[in-house]
Biopython code that builds the backbone (N, CA, C, O; Angstrom):
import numpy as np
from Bio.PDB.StructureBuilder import StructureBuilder

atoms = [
    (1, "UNK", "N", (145.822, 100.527, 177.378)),
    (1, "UNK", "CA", (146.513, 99.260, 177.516)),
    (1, "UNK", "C", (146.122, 98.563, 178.816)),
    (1, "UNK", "O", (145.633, 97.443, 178.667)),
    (2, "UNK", "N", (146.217, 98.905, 179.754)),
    (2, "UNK", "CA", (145.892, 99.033, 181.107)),
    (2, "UNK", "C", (144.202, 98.009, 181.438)),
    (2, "UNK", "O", (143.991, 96.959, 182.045)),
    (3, "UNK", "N", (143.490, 98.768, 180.845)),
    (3, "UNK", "CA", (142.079, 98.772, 180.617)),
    (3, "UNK", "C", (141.950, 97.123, 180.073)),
    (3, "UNK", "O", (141.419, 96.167, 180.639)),
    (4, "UNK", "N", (142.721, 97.209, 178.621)),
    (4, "UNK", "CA", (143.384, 95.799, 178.264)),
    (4, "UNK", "C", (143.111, 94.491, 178.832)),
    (4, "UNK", "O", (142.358, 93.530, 178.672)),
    (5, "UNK", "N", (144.308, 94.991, 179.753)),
    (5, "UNK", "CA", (144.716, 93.894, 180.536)),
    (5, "UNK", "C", (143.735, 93.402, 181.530)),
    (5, "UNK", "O", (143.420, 92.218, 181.650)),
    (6, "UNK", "N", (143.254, 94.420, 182.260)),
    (6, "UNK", "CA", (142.439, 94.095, 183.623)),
    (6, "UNK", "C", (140.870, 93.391, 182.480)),
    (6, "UNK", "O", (140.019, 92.673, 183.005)),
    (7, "UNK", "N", (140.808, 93.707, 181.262)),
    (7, "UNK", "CA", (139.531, 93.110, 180.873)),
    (7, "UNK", "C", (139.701, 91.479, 180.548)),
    (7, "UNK", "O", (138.724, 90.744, 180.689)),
    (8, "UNK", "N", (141.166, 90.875, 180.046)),
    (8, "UNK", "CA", (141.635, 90.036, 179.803)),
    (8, "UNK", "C", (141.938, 89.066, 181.224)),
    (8, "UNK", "O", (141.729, 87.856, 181.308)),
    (9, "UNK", "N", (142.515, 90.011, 182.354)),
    (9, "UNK", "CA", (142.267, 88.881, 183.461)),
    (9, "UNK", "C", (140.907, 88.753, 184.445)),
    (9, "UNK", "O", (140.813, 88.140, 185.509)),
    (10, "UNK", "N", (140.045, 89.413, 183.846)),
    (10, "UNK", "CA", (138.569, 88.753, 184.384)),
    (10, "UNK", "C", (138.036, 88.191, 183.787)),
    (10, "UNK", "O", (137.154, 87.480, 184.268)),
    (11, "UNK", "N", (138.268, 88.210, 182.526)),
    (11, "UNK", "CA", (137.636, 87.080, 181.401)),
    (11, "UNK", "C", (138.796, 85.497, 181.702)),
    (11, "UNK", "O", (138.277, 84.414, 181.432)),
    (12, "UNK", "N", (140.068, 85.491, 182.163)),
    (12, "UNK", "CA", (140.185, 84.568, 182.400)),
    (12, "UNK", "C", (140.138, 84.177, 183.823)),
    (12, "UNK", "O", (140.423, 83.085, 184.315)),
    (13, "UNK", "N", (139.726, 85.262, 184.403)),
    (13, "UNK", "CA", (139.235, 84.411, 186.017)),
    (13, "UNK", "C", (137.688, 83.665, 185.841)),
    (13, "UNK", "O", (137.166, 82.634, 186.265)),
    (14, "UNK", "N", (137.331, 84.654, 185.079)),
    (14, "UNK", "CA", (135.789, 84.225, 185.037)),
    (14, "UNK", "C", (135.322, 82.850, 184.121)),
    (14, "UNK", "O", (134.153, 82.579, 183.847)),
    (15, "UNK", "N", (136.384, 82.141, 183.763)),
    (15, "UNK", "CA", (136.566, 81.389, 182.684)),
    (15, "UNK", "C", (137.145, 80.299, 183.858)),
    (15, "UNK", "O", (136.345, 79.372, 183.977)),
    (16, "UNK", "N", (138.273, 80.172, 184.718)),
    (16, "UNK", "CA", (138.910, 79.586, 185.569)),
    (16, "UNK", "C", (137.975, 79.064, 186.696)),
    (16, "UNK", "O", (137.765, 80.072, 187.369)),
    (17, "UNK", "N", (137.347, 78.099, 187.223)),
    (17, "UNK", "CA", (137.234, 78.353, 188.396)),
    (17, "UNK", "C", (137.954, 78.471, 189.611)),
    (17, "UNK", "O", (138.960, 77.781, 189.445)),
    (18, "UNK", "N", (137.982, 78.983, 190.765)),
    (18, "UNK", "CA", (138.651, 79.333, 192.053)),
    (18, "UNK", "C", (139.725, 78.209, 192.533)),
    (18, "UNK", "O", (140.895, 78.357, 192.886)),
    (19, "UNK", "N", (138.870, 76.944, 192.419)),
    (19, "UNK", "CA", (140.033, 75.717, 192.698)),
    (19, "UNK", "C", (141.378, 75.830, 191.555)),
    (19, "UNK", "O", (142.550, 75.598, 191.851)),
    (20, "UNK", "N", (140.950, 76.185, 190.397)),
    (20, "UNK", "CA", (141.962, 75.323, 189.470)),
    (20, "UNK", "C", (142.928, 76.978, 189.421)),
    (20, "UNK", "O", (144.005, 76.903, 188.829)),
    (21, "UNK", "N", (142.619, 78.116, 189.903)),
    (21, "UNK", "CA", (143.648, 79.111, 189.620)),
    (21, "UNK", "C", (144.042, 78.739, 191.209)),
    (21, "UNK", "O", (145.224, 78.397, 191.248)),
    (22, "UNK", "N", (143.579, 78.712, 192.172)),
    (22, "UNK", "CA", (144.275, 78.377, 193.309)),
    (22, "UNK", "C", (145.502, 77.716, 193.536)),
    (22, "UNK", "O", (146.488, 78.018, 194.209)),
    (23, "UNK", "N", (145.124, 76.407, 192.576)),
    (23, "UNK", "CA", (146.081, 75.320, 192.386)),
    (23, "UNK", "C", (147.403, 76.173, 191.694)),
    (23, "UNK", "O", (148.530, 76.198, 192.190)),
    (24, "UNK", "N", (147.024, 76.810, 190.531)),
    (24, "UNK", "CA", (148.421, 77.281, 190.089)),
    (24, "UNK", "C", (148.772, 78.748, 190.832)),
    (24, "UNK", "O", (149.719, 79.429, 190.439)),
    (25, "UNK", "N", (148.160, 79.041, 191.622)),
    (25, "UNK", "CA", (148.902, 80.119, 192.420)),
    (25, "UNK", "C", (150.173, 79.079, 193.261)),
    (25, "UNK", "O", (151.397, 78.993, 193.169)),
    (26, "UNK", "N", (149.271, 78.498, 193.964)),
    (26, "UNK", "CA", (149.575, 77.392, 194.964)),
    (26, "UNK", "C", (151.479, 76.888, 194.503)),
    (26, "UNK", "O", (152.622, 76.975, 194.954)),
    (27, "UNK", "N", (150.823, 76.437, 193.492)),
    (27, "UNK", "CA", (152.062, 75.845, 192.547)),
    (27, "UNK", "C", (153.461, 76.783, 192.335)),
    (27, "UNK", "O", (154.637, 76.447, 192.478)),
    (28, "UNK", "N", (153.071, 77.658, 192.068)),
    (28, "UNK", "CA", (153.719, 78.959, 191.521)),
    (28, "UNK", "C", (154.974, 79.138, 193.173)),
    (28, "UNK", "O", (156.141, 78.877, 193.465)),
    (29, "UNK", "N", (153.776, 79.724, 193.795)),
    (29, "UNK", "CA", (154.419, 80.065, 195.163)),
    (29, "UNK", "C", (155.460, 78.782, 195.838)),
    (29, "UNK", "O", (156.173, 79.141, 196.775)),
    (30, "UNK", "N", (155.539, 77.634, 195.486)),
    (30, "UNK", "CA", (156.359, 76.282, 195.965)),
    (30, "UNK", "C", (157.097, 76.300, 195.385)),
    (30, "UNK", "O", (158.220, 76.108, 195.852)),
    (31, "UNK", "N", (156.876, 76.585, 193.762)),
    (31, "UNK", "CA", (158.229, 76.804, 193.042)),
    (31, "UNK", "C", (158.999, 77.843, 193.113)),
    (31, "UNK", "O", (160.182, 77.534, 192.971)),
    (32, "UNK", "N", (158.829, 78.869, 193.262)),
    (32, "UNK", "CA", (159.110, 80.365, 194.020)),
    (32, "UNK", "C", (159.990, 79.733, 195.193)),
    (32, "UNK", "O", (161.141, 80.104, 194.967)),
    (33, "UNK", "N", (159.976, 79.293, 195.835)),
    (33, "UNK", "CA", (160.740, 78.891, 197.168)),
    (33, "UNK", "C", (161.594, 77.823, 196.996)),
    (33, "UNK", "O", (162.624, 77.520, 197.599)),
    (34, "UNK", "N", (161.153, 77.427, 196.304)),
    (34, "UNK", "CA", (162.274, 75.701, 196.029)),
    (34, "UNK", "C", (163.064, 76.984, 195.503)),
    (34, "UNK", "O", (163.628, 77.669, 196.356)),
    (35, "UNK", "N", (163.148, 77.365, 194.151)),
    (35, "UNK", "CA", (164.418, 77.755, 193.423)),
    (35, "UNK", "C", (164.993, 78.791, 194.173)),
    (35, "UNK", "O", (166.224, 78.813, 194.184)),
    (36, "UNK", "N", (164.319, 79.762, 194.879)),
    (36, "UNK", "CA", (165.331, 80.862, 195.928)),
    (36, "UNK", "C", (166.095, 79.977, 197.167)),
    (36, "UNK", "O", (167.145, 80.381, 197.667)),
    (37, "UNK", "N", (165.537, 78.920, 197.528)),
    (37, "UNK", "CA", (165.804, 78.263, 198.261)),
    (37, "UNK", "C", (167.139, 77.357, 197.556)),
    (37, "UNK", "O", (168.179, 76.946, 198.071)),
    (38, "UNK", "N", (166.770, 77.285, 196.587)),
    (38, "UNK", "CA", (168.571, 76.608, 195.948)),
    (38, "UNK", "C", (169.061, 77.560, 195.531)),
    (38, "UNK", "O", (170.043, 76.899, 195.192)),
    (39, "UNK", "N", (169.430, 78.965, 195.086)),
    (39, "UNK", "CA", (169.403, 79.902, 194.585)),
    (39, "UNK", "C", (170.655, 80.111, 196.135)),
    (39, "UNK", "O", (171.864, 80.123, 195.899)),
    (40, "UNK", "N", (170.134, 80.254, 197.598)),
    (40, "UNK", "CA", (170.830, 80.432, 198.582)),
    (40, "UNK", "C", (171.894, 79.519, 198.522)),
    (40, "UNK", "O", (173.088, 79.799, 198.424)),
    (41, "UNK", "N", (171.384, 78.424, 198.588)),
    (41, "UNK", "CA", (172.553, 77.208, 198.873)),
    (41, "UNK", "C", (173.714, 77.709, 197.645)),
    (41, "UNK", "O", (174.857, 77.772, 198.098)),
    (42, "UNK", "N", (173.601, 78.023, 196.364)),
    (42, "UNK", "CA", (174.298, 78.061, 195.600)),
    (42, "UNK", "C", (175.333, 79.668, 196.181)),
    (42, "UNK", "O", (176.557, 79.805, 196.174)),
    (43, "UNK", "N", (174.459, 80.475, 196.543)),
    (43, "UNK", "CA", (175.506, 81.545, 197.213)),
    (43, "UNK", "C", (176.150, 81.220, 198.122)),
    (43, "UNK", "O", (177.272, 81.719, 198.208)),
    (44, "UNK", "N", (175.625, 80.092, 199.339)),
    (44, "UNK", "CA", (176.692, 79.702, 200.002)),
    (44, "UNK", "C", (178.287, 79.105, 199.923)),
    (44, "UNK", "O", (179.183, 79.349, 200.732)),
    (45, "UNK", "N", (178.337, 78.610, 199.219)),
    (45, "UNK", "CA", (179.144, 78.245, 197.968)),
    (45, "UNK", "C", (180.508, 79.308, 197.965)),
    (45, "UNK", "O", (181.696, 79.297, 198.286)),
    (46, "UNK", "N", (179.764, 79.974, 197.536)),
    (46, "UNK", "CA", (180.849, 80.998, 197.106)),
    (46, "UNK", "C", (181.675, 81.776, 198.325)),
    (46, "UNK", "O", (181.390, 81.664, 199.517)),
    (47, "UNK", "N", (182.756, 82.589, 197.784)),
    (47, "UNK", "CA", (183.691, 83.147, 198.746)),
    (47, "UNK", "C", (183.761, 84.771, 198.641)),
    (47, "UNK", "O", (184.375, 85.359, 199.531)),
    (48, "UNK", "N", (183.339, 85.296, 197.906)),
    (48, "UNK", "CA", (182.727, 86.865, 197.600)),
    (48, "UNK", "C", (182.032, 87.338, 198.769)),
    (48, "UNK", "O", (181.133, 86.859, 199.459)),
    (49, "UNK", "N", (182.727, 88.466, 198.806)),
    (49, "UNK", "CA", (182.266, 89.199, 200.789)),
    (49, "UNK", "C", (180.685, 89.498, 200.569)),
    (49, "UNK", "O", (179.916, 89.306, 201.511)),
    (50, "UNK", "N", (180.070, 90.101, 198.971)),
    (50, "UNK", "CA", (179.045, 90.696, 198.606)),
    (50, "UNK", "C", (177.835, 89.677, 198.666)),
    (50, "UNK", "O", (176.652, 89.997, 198.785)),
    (51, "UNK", "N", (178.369, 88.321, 198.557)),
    (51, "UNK", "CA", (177.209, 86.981, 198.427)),
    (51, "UNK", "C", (176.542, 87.121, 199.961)),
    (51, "UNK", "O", (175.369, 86.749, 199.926)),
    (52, "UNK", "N", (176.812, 87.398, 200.817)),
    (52, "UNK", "CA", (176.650, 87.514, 202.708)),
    (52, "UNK", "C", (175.294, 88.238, 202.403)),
    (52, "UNK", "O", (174.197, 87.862, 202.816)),
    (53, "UNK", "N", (175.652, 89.883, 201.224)),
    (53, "UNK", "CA", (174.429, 90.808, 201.196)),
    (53, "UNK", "C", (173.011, 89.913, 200.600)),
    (53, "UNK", "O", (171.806, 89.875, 200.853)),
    (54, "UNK", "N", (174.101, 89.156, 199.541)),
    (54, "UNK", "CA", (172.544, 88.726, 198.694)),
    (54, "UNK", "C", (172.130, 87.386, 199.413)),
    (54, "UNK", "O", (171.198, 86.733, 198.944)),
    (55, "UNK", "N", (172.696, 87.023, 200.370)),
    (55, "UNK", "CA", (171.812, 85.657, 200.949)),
    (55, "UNK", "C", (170.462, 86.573, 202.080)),
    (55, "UNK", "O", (169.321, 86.119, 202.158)),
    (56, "UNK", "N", (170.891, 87.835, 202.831)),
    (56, "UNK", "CA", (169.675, 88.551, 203.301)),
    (56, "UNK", "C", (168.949, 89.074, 202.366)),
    (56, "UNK", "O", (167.859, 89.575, 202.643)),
    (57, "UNK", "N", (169.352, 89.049, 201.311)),
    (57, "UNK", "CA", (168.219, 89.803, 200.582)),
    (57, "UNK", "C", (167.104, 88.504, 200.022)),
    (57, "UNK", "O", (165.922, 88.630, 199.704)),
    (58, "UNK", "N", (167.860, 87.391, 200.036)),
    (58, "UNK", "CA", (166.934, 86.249, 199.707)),
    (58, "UNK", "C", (166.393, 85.862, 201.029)),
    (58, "UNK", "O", (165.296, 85.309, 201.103)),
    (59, "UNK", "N", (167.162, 86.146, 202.162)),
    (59, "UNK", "CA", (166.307, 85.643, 203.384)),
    (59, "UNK", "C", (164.801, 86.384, 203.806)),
    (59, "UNK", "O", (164.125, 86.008, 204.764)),
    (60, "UNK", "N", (164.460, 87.411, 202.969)),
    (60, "UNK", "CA", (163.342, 88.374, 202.970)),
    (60, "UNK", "C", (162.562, 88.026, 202.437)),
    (60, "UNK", "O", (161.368, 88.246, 202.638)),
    (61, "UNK", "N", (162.985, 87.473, 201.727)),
    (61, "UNK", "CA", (162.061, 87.019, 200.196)),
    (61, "UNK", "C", (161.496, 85.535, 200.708)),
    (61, "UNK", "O", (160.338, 85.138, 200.575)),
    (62, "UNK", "N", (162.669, 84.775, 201.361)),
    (62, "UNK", "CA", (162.191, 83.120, 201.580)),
    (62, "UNK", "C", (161.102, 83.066, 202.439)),
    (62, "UNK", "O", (160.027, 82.478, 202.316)),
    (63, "UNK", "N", (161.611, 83.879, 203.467)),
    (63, "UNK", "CA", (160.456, 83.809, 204.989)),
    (63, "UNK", "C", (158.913, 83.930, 204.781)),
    (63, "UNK", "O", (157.968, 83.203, 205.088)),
    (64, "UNK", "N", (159.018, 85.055, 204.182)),
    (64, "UNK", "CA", (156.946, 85.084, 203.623)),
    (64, "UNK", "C", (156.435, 83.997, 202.998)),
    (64, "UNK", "O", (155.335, 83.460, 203.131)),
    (65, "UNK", "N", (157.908, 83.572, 201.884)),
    (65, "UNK", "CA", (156.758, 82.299, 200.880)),
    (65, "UNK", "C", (156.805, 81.405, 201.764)),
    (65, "UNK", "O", (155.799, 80.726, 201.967)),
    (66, "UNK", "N", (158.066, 81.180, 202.550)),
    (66, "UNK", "CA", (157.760, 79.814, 203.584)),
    (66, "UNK", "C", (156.692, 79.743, 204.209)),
    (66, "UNK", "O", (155.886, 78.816, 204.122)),
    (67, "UNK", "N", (156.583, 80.816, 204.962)),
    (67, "UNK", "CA", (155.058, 81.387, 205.751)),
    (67, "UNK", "C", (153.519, 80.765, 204.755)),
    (67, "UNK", "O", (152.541, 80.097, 205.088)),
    (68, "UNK", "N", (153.926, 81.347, 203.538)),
    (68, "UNK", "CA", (152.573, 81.243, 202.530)),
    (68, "UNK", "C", (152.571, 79.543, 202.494)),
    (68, "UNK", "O", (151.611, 78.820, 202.760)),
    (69, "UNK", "N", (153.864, 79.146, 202.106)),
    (69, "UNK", "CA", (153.489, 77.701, 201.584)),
    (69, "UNK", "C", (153.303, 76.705, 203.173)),
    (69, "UNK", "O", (152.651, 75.664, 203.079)),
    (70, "UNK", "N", (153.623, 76.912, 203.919)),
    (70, "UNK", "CA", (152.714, 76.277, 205.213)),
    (70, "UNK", "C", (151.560, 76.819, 205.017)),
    (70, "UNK", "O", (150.789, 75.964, 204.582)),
    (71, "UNK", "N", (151.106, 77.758, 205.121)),
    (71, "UNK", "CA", (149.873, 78.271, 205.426)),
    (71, "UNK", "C", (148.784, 77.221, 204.188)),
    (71, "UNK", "O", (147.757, 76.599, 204.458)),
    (72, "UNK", "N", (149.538, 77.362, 202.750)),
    (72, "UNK", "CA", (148.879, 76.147, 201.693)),
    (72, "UNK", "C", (148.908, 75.398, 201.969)),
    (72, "UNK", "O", (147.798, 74.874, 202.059)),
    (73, "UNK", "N", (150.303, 74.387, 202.463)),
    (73, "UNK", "CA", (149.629, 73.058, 203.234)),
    (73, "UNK", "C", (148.591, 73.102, 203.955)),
    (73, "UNK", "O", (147.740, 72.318, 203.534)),
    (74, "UNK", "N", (148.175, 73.859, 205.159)),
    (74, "UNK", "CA", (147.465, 73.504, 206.210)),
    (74, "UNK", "C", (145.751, 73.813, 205.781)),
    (74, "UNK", "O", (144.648, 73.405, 206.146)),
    (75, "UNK", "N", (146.232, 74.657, 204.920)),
    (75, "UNK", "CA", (144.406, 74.815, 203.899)),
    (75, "UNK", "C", (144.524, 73.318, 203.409)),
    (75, "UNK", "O", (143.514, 72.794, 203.880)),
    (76, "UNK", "N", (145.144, 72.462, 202.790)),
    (76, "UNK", "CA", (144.951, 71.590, 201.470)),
    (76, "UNK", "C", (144.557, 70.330, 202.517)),
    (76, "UNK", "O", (143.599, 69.578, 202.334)),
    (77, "UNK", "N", (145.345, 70.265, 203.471)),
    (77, "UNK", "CA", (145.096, 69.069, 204.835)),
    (77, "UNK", "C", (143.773, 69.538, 205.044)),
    (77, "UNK", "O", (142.810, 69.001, 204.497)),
    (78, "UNK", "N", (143.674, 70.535, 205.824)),
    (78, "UNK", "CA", (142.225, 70.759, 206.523)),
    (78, "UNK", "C", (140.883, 70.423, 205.339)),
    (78, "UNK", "O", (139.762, 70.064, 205.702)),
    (79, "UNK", "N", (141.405, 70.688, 203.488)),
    (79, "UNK", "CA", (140.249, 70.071, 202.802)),
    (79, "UNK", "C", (140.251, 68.864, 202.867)),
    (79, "UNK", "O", (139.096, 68.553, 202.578)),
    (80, "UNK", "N", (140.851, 67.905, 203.077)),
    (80, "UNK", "CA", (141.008, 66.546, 202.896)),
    (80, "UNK", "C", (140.091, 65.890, 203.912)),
    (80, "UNK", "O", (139.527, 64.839, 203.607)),
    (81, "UNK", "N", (139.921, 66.409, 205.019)),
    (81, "UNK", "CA", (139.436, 65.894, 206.421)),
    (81, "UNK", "C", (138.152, 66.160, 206.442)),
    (81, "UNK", "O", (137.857, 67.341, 206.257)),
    (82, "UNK", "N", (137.068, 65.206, 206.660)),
    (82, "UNK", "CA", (135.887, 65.567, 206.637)),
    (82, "UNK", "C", (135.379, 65.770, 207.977)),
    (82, "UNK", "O", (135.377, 65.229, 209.083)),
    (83, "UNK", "N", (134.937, 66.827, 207.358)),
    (83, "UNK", "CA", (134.071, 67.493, 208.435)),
    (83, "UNK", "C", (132.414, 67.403, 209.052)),
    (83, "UNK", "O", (132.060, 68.134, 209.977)),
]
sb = StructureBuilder()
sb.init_structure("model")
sb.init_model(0)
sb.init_chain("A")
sb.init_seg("    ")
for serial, (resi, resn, name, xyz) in enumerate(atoms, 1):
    if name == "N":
        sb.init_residue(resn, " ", resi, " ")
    sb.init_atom(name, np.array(xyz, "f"), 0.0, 1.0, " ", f" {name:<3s}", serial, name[0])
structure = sb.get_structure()
């Protein structure tokens, strides 16, 4: 099964070029953060002692993609600018 799979995602990398799977990584990871990112606000909300645990457990999760999705802006600016 395994074997499968890994033959199925090189046939569609190899099918993709680098820009256009970039783009939907890219994509993926912004939407990933928007919705944990409302996902928090919506625990804030609430009055449950246990919501406190799950806003750190989303604060683990937010910090890297935030990290990632600056880091995508500053690739997507720096293509824009000619060099």
């Amino acid at each position: 099964m395994t074997s499968i799979v890994n033959q199925m995602t090189a046939q569609v990398a190899a099918l993709n070029p680098y820009d256009s799977t970039m783009i939907i990584v890219n994509a993926l990871v912004v939407l990933l953060l928007l919705s944990l990112l409302v996902l928090k606000e919506l625990l804030r909300a609430g009055t449950h002692p246990r919501l406190e645990l799950w806003m750190q457990v989303l604060n683990t999760a937010i910090v890297p993609l935030a990290i990632a999705s600056c880091y995508i802006v500053v690739i997507r600016f720096l293509a824009l600018l000619p060099l």
